[in-house]
N, C-alpha and C positions, 0 to 999 in steps of 0.2 A: 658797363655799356650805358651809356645814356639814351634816355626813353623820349620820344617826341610829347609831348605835351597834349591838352585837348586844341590849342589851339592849330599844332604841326598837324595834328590830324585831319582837321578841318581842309587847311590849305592843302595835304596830301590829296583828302579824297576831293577835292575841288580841282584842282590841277589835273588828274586822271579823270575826272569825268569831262574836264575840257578837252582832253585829248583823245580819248576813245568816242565821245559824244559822236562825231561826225563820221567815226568805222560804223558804228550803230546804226547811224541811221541810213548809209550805205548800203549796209547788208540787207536792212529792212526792207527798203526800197525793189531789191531786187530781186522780192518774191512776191510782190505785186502781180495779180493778173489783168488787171488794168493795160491800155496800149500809151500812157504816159504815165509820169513821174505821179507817183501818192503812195502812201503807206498800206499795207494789206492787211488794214483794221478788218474790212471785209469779206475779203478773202484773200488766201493763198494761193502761189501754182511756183509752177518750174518751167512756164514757158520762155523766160527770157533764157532762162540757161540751156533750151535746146535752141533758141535762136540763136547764143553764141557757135556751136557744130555746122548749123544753115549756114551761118554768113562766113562763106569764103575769105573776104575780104580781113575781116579780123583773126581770123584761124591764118592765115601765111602772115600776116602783120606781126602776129607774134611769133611765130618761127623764127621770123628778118630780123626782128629785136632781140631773141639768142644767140643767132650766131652771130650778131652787131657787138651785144654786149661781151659775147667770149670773146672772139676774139681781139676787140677794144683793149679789154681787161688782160688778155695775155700778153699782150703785145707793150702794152705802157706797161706792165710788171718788165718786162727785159728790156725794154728800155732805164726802169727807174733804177734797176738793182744796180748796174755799174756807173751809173750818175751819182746816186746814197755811198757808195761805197770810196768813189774820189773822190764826195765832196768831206765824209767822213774822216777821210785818212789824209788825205795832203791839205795844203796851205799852198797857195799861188795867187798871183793877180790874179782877180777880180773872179774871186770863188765866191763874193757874198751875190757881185753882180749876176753871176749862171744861175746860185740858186732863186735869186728873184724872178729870173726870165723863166725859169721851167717852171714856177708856181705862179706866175702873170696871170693864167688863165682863170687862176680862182677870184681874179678881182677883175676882170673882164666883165662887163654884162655879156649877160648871153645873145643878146638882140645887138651887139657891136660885132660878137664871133659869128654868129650866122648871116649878117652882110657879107665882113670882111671872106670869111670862107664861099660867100654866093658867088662875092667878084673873080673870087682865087681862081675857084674851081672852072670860072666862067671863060675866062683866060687863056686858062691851060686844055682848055675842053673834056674835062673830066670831067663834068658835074654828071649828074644820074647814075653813077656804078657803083656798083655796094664796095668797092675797098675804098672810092674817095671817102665816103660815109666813114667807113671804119677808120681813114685818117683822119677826120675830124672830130674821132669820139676820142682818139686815142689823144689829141691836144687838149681835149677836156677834161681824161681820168687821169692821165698822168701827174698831177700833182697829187692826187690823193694816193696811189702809189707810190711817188716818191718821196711823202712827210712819214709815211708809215715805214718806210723802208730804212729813212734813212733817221728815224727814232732809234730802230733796230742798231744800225749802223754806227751811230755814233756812242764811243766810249767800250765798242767790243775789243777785250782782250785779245792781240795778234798773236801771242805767245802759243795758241794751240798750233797758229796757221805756219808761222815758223818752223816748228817745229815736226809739223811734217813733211814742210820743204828740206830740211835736215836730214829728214828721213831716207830724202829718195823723190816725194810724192813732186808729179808735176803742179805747176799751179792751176791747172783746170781740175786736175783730183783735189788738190788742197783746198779749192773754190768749194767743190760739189762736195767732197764729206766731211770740210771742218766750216767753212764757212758759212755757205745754205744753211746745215741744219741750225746754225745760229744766230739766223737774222731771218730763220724761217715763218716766224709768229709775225712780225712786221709783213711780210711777203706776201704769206697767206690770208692778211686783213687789209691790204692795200687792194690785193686782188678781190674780194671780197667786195669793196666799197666800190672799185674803179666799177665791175659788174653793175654794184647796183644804178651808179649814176648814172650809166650808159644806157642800161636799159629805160630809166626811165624818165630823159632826157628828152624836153619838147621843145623846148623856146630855140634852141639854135639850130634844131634838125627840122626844124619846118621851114626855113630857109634851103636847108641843103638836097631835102629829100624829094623823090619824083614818084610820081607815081608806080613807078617800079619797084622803088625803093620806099615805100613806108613804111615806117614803124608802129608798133601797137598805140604808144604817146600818140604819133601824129591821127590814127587811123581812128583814136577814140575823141581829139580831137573834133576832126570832121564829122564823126557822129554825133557829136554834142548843137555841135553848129549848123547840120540839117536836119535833125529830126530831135523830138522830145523824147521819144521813148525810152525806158527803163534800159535799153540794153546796156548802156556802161556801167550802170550801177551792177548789172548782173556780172561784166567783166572784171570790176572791180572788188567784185566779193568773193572773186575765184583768185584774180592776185592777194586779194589779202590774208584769205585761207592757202592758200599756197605759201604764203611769203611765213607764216608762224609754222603751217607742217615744218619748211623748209626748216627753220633754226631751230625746230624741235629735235630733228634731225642731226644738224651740225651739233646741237649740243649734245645730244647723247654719242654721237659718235667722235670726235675730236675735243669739244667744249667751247664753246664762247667765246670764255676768259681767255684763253688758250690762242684762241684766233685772232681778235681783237685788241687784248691787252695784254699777251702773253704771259701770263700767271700759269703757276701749273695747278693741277689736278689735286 
């Protein structure tokens, strides 16, 4: 096995302190007992983290951002799987052109998609209900559900799925116990990402979002932009200690690898 050098080292721990530098000083910030932004060379407190419980407004912001992201993320997963799976398995006119069009969005700016969805919604007079929201998160995850999906998908052996049509088994049984479980590692890290980008999703949901509807993004936005004070940085050290519990989690009980890049155990 080859060994990184003094100088890989270097640029290792250079690289990771460029990247964690800014969680640091994040977290630092928001144990501040100061009522703006500064470090608590001074002192410490935890008043910003009962101000997050006090303010209403960010406690239901983040509720609307989970059930935004779930079901975003559930939703473009069933739509991606039998997209990955024709585009996987047949050949027809203009299969390169559908997969372009369903992964458009990733080359979209975001500040084009939340216009285009302002006028949409404007139109049709949807705009302000949380499933317009969730249609427009689900235009946004769906590529990343359907590259992982359909990684999955492409070049899986039929021969099992055959074979239990042979059997007897209908093709929605042959779907759910020979096919799912094998394009499940794709499924399960589609859905995964789709989650993550939904939730944390600003630039085109500030456009589509009302005040009935906002999201924790849009809600720590507006914090940022009226007041100085330390609270996002307290918000943001509770997602980010959430977000490592989180994979600490996923990794001892399923694995990473497993989810992500589907290796086994």
């Amino acid at each position: 096995m080859n060994r990184n050098g003094p100088l890989g080292l270097v640029y290792n721990a250079f690289f990771l302190t460029f990247i964690l530098a800014p969680l640091v000083v994040v977290m630092l910030v928001a144990f501040t007992d100061k009522g703006f932004i500064s470090m608590p060379f001074d002192g410490a407190s935890l008043r910003w983290f009962h101000a997050i419980i006090e303010n209403g407004d960010i406690v239901s912001a983040f509720w609307l951002s989970i059930r935004l992201a779930f079901a975003a993320a559930t939703i473009g997963v069933l739509l991606a799987v039998p997209a990955a799976l024709a585009i996987a398995r047949y050949r027809f006119p203009g299969r390169a052109a559908l997969t372009s069009f369903f992964l458009s969005p990733m080359m979209i700016p975001a500040v084009v998609l939340g216009i285009a969805f302002l006028r949409f919604l404007s139109l049709l007079h949807l705009s302000g209900s949380f499933w317009s929201l969730v249609a427009a998160h689900v235009v946004i995850v769906l590529p990343y559900a359907l590259r992982l999906a359909l990684s999955s998908a492409i070049g899986l052996d039929r021969d099992a799925e055959r074979a239990a049509l042979s059997c007897g088994a209908s093709r929605f049984t042959a779907f759910r116990r020979v096919v799912l479980p094998m394009i499940r590692t794709g499924v399960a890290g589609g859905w995964v990402l789709s989650f993550i980008q939904s939730f944390d999703e600003l630039t085109m949901t500030i456009f589509v979002a009302t005040p009935g509807t906002t999201t924790l993004p849009v809600a720590m936005y507006n914090q940022i932009a009226q007041t100085i004070d330390p609270l996002v940085a307290s918000v943001s050290a509770v997602l980010i200690v959430g977000t490592v519990l989180l994979m600490i989690l996923l990794d001892r009980m399923v694995g990473l690898d497993r989810i992500l890049i589907g290796e086994a155990r």
